[in-house]
N, CA and C atoms of all chains as a GROMACS GRO file, in nm:
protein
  510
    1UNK      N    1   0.084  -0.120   0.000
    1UNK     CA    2   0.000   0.000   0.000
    1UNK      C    3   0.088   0.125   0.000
    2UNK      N    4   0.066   0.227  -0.064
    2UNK     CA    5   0.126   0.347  -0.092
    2UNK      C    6   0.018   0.441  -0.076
    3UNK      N    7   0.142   0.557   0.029
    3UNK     CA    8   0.040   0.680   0.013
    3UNK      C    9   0.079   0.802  -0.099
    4UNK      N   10  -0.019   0.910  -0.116
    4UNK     CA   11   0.072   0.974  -0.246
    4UNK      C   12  -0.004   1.080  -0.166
    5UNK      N   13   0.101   1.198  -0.186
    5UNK     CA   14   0.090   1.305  -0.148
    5UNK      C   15   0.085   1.395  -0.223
    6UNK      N   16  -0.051   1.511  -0.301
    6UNK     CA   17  -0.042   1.590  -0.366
    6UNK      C   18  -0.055   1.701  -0.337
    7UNK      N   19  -0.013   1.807  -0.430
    7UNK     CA   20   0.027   1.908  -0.339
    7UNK      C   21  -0.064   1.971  -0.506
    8UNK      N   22  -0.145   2.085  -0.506
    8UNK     CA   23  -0.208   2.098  -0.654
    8UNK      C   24  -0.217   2.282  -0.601
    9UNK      N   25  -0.102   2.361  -0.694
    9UNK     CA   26  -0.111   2.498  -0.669
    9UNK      C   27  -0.145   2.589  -0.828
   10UNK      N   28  -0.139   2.672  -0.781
   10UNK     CA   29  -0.226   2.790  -0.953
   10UNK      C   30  -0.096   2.804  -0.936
   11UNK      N   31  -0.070   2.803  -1.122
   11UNK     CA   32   0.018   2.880  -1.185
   11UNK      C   33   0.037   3.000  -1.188
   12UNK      N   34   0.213   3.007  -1.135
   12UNK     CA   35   0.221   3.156  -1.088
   12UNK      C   36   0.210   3.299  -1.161
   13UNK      N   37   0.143   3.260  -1.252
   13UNK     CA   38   0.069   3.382  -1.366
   13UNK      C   39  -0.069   3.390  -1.354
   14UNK      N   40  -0.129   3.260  -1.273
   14UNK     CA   41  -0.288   3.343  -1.240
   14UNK      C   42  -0.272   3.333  -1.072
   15UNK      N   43  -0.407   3.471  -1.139
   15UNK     CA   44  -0.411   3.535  -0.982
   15UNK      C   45  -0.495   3.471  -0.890
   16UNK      N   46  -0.420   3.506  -0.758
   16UNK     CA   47  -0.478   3.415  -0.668
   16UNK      C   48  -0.557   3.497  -0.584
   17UNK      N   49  -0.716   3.510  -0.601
   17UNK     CA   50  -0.783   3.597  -0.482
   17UNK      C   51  -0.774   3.579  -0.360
   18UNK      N   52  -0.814   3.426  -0.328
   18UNK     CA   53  -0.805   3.356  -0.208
   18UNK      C   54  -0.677   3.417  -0.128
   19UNK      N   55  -0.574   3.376  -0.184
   19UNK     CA   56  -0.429   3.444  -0.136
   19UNK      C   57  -0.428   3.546  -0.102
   20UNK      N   58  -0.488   3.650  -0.176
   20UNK     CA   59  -0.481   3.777  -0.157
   20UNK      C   60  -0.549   3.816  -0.005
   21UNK      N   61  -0.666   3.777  -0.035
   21UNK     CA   62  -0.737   3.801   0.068
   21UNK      C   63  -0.693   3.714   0.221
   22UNK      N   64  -0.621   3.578   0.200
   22UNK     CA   65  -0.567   3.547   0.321
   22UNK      C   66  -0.454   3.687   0.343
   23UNK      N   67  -0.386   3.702   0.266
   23UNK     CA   68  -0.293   3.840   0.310
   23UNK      C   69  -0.258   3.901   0.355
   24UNK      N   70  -0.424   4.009   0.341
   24UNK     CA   71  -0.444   4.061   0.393
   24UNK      C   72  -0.534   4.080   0.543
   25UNK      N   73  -0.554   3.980   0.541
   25UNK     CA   74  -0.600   3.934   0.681
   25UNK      C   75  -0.527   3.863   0.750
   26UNK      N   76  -0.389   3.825   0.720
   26UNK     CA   77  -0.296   3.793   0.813
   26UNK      C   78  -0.215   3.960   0.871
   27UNK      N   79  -0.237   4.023   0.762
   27UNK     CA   80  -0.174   4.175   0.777
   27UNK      C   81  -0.231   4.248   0.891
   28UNK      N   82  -0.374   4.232   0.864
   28UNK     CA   83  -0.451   4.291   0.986
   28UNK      C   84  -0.429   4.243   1.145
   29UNK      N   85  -0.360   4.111   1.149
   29UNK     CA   86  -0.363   4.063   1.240
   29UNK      C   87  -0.224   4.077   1.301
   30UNK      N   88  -0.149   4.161   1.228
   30UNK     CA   89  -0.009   4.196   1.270
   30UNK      C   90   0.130   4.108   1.209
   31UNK      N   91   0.059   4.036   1.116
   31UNK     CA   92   0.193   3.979   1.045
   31UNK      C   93   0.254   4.028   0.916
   32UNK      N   94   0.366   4.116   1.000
   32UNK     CA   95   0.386   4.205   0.860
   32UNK      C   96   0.490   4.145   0.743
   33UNK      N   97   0.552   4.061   0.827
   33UNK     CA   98   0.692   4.019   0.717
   33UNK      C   99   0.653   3.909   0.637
   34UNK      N  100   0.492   3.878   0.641
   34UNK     CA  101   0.471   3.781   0.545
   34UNK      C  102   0.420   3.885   0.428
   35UNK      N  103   0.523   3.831   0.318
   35UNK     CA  104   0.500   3.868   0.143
   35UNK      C  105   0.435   3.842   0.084
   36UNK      N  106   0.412   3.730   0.095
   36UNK     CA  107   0.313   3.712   0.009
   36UNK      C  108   0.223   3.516   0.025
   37UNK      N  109   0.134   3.537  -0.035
   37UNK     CA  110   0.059   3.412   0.088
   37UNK      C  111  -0.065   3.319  -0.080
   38UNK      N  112   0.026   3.202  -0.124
   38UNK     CA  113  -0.102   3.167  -0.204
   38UNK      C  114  -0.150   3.042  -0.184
   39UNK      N  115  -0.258   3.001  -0.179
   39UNK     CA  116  -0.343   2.859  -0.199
   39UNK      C  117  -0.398   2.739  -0.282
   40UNK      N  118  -0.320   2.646  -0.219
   40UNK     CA  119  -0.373   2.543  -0.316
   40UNK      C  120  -0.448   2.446  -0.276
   41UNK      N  121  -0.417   2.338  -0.324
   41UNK     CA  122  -0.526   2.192  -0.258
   41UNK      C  123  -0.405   2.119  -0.227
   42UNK      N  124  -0.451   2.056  -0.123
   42UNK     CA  125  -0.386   1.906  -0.083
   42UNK      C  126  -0.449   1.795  -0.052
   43UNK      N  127  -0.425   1.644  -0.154
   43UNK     CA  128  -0.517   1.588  -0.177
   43UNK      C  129  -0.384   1.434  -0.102
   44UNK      N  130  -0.447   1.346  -0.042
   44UNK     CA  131  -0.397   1.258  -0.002
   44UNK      C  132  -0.464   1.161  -0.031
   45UNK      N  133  -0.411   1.019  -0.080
   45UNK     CA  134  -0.485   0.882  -0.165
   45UNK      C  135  -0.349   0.828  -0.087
   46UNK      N  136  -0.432   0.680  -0.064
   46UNK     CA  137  -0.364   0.516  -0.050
   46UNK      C  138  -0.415   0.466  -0.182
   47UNK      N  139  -0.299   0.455  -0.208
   47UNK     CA  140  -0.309   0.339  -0.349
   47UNK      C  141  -0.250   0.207  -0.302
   48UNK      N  142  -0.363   0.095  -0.386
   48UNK     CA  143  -0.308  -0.063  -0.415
   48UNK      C  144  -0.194  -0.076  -0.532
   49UNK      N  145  -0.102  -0.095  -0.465
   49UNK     CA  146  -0.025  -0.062  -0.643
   49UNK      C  147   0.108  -0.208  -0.554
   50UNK      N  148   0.126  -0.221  -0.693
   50UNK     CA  149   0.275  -0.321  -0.666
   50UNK      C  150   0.397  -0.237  -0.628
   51UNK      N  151   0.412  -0.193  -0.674
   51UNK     CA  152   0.531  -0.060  -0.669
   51UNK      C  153   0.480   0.065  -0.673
   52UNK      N  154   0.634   0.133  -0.661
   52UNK     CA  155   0.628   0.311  -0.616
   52UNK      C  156   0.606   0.326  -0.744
   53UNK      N  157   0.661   0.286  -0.839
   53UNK     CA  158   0.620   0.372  -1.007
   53UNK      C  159   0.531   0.341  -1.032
   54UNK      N  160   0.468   0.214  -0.969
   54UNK     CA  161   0.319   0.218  -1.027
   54UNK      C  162   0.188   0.301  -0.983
   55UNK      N  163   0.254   0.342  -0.846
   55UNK     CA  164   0.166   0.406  -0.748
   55UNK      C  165   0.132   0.547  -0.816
   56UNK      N  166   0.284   0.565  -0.862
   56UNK     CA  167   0.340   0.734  -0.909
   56UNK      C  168   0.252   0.764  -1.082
   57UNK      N  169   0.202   0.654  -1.141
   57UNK     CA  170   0.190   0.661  -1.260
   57UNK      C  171   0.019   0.665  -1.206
   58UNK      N  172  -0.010   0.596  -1.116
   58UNK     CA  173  -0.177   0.618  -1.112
   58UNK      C  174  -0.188   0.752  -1.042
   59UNK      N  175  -0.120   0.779  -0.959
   59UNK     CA  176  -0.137   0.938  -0.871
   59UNK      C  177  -0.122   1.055  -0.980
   60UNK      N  178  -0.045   1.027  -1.083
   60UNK     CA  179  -0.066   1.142  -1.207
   60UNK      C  180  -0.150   1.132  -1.286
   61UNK      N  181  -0.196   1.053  -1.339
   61UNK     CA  182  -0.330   1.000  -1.376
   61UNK      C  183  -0.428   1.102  -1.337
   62UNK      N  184  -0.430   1.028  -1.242
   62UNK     CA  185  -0.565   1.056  -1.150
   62UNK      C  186  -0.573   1.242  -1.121
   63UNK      N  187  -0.469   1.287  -1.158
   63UNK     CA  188  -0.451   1.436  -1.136
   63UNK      C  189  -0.473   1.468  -1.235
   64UNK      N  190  -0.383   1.421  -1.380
   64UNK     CA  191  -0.471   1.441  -1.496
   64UNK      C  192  -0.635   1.456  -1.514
   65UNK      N  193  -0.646   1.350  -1.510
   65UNK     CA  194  -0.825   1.340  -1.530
   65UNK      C  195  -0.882   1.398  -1.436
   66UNK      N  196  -0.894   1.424  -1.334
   66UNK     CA  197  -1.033   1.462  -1.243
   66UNK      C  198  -0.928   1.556  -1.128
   67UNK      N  199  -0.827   1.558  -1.044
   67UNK     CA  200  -0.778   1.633  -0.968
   67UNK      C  201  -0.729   1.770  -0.992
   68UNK      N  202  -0.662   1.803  -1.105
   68UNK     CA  203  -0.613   1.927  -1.109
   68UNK      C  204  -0.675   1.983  -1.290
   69UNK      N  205  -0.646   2.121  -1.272
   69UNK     CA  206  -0.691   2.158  -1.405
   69UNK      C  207  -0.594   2.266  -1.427
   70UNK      N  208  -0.506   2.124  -1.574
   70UNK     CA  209  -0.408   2.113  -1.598
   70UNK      C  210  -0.404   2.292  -1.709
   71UNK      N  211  -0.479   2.349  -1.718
   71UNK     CA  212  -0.461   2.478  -1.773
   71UNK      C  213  -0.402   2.592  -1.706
   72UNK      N  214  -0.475   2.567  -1.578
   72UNK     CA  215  -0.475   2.686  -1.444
   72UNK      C  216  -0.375   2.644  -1.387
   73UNK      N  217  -0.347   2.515  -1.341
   73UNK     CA  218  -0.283   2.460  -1.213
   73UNK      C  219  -0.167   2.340  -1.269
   74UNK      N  220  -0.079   2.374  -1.127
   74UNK     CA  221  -0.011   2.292  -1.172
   74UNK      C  222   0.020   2.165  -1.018
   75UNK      N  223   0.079   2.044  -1.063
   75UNK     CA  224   0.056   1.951  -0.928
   75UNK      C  225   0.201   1.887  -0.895
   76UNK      N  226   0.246   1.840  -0.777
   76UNK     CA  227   0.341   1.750  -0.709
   76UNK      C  228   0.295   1.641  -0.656
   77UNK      N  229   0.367   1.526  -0.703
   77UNK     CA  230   0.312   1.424  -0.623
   77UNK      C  231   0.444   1.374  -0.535
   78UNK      N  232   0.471   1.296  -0.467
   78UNK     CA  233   0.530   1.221  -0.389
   78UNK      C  234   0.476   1.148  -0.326
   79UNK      N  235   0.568   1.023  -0.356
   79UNK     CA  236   0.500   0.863  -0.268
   79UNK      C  237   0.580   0.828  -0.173
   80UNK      N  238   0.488   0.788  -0.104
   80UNK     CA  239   0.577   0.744   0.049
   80UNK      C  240   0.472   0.562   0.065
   81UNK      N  241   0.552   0.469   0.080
   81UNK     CA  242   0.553   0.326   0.114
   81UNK      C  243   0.507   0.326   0.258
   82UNK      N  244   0.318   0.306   0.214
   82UNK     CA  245   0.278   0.211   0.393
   82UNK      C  246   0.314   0.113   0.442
   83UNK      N  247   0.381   0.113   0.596
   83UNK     CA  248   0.415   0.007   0.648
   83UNK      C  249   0.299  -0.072   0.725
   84UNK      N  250   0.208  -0.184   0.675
   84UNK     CA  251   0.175  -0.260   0.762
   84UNK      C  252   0.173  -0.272   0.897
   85UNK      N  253   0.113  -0.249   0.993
   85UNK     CA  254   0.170  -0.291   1.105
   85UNK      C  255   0.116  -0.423   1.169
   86UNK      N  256   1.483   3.590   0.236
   86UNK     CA  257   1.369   3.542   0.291
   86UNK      C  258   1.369   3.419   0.292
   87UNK      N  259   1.241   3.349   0.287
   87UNK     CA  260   1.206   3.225   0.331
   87UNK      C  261   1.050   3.184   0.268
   88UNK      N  262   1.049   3.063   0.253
   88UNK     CA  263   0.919   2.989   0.190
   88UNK      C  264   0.903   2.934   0.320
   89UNK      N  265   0.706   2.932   0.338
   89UNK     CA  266   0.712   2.810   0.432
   89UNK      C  267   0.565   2.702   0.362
   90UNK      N  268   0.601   2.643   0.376
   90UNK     CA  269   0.501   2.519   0.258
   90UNK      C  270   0.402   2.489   0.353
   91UNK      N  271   0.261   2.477   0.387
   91UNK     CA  272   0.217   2.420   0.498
   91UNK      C  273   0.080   2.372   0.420
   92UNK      N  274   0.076   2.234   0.507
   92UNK     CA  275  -0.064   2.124   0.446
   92UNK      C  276  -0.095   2.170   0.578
   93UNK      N  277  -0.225   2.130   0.573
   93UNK     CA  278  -0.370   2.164   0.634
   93UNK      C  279  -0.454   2.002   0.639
   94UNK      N  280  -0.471   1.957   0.723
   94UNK     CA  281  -0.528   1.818   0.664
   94UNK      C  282  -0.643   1.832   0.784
   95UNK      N  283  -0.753   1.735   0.749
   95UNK     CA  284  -0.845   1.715   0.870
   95UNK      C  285  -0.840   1.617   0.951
   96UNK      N  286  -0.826   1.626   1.082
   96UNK     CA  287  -0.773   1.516   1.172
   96UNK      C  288  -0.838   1.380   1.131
   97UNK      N  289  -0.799   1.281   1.113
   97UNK     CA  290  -0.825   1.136   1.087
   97UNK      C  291  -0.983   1.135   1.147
   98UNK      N  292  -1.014   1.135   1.283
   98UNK     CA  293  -1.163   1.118   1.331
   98UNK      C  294  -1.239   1.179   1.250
   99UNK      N  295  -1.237   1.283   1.152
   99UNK     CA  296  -1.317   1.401   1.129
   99UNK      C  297  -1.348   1.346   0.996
  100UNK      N  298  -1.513   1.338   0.969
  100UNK     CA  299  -1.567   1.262   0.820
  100UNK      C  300  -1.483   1.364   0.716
  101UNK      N  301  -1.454   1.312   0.593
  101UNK     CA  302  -1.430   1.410   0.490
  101UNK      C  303  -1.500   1.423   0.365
  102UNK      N  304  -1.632   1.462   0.375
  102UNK     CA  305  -1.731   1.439   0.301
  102UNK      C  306  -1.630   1.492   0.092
  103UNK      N  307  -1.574   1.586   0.126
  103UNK     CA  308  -1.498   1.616   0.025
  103UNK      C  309  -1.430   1.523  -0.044
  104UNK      N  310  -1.354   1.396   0.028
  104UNK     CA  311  -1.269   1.333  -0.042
  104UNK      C  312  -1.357   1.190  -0.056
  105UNK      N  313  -1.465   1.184   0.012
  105UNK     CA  314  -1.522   1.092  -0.019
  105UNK      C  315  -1.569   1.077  -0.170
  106UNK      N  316  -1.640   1.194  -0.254
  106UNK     CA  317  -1.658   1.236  -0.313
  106UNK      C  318  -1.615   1.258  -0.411
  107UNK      N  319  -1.496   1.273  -0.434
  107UNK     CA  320  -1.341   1.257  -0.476
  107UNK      C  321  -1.327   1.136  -0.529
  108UNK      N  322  -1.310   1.062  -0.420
  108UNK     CA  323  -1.282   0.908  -0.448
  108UNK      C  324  -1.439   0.807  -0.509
  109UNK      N  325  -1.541   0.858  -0.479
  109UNK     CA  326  -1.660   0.804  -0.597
  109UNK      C  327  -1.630   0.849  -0.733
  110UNK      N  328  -1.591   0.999  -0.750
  110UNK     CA  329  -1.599   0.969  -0.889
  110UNK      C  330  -1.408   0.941  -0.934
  111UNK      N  331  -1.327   0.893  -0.881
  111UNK     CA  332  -1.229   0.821  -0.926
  111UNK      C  333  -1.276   0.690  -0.981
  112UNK      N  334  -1.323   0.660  -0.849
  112UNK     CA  335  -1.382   0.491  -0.906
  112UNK      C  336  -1.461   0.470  -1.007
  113UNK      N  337  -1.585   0.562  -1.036
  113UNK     CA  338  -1.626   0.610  -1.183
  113UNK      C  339  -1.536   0.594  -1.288
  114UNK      N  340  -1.408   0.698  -1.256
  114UNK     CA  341  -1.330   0.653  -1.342
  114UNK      C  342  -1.261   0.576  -1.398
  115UNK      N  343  -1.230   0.453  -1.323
  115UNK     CA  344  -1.197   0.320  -1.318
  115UNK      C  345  -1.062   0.292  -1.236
  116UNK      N  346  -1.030   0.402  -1.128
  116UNK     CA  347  -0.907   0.381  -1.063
  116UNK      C  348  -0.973   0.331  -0.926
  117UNK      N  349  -0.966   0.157  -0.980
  117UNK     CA  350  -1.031   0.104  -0.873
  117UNK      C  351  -0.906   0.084  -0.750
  118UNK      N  352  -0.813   0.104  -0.793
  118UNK     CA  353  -0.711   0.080  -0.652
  118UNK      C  354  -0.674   0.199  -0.567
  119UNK      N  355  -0.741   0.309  -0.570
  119UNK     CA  356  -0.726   0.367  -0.498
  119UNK      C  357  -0.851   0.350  -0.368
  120UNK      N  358  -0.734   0.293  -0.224
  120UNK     CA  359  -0.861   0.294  -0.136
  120UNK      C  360  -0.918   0.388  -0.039
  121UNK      N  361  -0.842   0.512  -0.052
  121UNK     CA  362  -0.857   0.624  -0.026
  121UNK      C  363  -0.846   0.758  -0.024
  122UNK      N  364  -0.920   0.896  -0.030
  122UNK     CA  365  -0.901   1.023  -0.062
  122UNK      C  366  -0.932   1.139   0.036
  123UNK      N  367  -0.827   1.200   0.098
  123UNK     CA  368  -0.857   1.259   0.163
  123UNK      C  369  -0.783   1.409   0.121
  124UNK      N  370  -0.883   1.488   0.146
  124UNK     CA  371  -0.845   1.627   0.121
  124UNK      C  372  -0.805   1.718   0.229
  125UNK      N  373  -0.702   1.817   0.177
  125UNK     CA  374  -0.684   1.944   0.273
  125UNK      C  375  -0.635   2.084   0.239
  126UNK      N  376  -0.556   2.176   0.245
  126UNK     CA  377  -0.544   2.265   0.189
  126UNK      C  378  -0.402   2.283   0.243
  127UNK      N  379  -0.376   2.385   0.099
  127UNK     CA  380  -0.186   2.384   0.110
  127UNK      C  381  -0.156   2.538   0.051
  128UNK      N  382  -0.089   2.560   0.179
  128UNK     CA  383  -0.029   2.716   0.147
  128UNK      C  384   0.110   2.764   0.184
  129UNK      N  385   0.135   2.844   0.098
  129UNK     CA  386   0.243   2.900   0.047
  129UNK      C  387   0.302   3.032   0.126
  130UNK      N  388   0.354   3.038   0.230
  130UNK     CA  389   0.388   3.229   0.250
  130UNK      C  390   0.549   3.236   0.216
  131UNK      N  391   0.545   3.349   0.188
  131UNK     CA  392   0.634   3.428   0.105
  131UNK      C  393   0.724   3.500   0.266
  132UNK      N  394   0.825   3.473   0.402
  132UNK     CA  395   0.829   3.527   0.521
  132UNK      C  396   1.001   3.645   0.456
  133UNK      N  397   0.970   3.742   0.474
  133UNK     CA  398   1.081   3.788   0.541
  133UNK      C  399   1.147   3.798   0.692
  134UNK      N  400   1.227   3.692   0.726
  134UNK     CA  401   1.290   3.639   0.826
  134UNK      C  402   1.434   3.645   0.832
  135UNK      N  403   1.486   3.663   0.949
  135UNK     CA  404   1.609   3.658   1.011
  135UNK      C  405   1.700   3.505   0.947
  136UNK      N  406   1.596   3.404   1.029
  136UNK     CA  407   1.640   3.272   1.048
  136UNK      C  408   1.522   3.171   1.030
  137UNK      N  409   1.546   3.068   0.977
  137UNK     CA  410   1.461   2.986   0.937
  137UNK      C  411   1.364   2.909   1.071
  138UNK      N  412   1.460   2.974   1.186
  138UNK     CA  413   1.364   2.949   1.323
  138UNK      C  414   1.271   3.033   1.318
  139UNK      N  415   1.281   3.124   1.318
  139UNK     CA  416   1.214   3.293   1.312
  139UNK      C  417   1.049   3.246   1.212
  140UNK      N  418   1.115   3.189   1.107
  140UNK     CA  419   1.043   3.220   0.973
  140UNK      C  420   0.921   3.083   1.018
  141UNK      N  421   0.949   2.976   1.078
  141UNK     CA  422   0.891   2.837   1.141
  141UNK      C  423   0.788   2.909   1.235
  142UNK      N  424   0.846   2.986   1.372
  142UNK     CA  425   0.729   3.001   1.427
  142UNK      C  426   0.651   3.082   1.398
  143UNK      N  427   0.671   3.229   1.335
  143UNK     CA  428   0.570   3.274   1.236
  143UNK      C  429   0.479   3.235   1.145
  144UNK      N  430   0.543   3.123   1.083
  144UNK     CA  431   0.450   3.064   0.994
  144UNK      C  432   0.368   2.927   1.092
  145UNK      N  433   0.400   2.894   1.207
  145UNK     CA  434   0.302   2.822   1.301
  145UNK      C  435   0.216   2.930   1.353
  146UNK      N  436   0.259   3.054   1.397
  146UNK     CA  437   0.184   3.095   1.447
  146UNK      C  438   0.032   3.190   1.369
  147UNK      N  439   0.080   3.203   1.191
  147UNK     CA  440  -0.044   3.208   1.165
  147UNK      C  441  -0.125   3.115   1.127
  148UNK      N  442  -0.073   2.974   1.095
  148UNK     CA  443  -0.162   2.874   1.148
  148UNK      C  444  -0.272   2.866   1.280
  149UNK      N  445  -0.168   2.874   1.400
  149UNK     CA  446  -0.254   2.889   1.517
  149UNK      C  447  -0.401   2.995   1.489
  150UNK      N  448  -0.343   3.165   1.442
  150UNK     CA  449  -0.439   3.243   1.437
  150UNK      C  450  -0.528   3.236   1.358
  151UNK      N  451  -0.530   3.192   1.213
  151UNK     CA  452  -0.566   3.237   1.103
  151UNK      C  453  -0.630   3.109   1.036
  152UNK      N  454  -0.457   3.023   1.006
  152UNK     CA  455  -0.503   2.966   0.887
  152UNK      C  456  -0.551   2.805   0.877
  153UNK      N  457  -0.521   2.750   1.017
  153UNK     CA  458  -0.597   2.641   1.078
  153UNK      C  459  -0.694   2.638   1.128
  154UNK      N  460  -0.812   2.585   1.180
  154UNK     CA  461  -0.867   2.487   1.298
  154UNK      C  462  -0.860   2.417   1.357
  155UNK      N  463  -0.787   2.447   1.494
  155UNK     CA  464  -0.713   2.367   1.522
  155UNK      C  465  -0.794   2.272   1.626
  156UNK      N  466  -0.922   2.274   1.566
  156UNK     CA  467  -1.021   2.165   1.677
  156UNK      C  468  -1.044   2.054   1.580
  157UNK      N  469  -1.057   2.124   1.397
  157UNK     CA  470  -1.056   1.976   1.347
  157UNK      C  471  -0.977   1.926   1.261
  158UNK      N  472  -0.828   2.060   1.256
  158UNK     CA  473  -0.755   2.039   1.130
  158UNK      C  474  -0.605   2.028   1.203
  159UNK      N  475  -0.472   1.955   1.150
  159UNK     CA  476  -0.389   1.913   1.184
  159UNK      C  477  -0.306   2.051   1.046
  160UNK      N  478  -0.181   2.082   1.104
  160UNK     CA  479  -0.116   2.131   1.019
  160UNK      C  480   0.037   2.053   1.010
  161UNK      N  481   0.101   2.069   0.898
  161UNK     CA  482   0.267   2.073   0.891
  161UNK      C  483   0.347   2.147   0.860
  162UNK      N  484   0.439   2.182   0.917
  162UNK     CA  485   0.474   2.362   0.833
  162UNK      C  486   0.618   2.297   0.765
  163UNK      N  487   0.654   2.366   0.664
  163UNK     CA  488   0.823   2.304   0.625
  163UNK      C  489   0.907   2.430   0.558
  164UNK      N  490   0.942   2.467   0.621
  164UNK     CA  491   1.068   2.577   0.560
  164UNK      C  492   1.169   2.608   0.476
  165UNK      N  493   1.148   2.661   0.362
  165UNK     CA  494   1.301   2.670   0.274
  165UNK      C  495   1.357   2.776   0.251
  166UNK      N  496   1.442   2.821   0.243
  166UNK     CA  497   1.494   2.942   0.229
  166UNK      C  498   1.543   2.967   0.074
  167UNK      N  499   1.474   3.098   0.040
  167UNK     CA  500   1.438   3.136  -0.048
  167UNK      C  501   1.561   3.210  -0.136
  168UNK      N  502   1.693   3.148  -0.194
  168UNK     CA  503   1.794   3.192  -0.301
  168UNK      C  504   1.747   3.373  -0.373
  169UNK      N  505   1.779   3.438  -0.355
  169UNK     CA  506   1.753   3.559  -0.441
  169UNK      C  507   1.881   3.517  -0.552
  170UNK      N  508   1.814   3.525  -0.690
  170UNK     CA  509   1.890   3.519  -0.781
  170UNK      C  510   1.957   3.658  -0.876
   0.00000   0.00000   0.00000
């Protein structure tokens, strides 16, 4: 069993309102030395897979088709091996 | 400066009607080996900091204020320091 860790952020040419507006409401709250603040998704899956490349080839997949939108956004995956206990 | 990367996840007890949702229409899609999806949110601040200690508890501490819940959401913060080129 494998877990995959995605990390799915906007391309740093579109604008991020959400961000903005966290921002500035971290600003209000006295945090000034933060620059700048943007948002993405983080999506976590256990995959059945034989292996890490196989795990790694369905976790992009799966970001392809239905997780990220591959126009706007862009994604990271990394797999990490469940240990049984 | 400094990057600080931080996932947002919802504590394990806590339903995730989102990734449930997620993971129906995966399986729609025919990625029947995935046996689970769980969602959270992932953000980005931009810290002007001293030291990458400095830049850690700032960026925990607008977690604490701001950008968590910390009754049903778990955070991770991870720090890099940011090369001016």
């Amino acid at each position: 069993m494998y877990k995959a860790k995605i990390t799915i952020t906007l391309r740093s040419s579109i604008l991020d309102p959400q961000g903005k507006a966290t921002h500035h409401a971290l600003g209000e709250l006295g945090f000034k030395s933060i620059q700048s603040v943007r948002i993405g998704k983080f999506v976590e899956l256990e995959i059945d897979a034989a292996s890490n490349s196989e795990a790694a080839s369905l976790a992009e997949n799966a970001c392809k088709e239905l997780l990220a939108n591959s126009v706007m956004e862009d994604y990271q995956v990394e797999i990490q091996e469940l240990v049984v206990r």
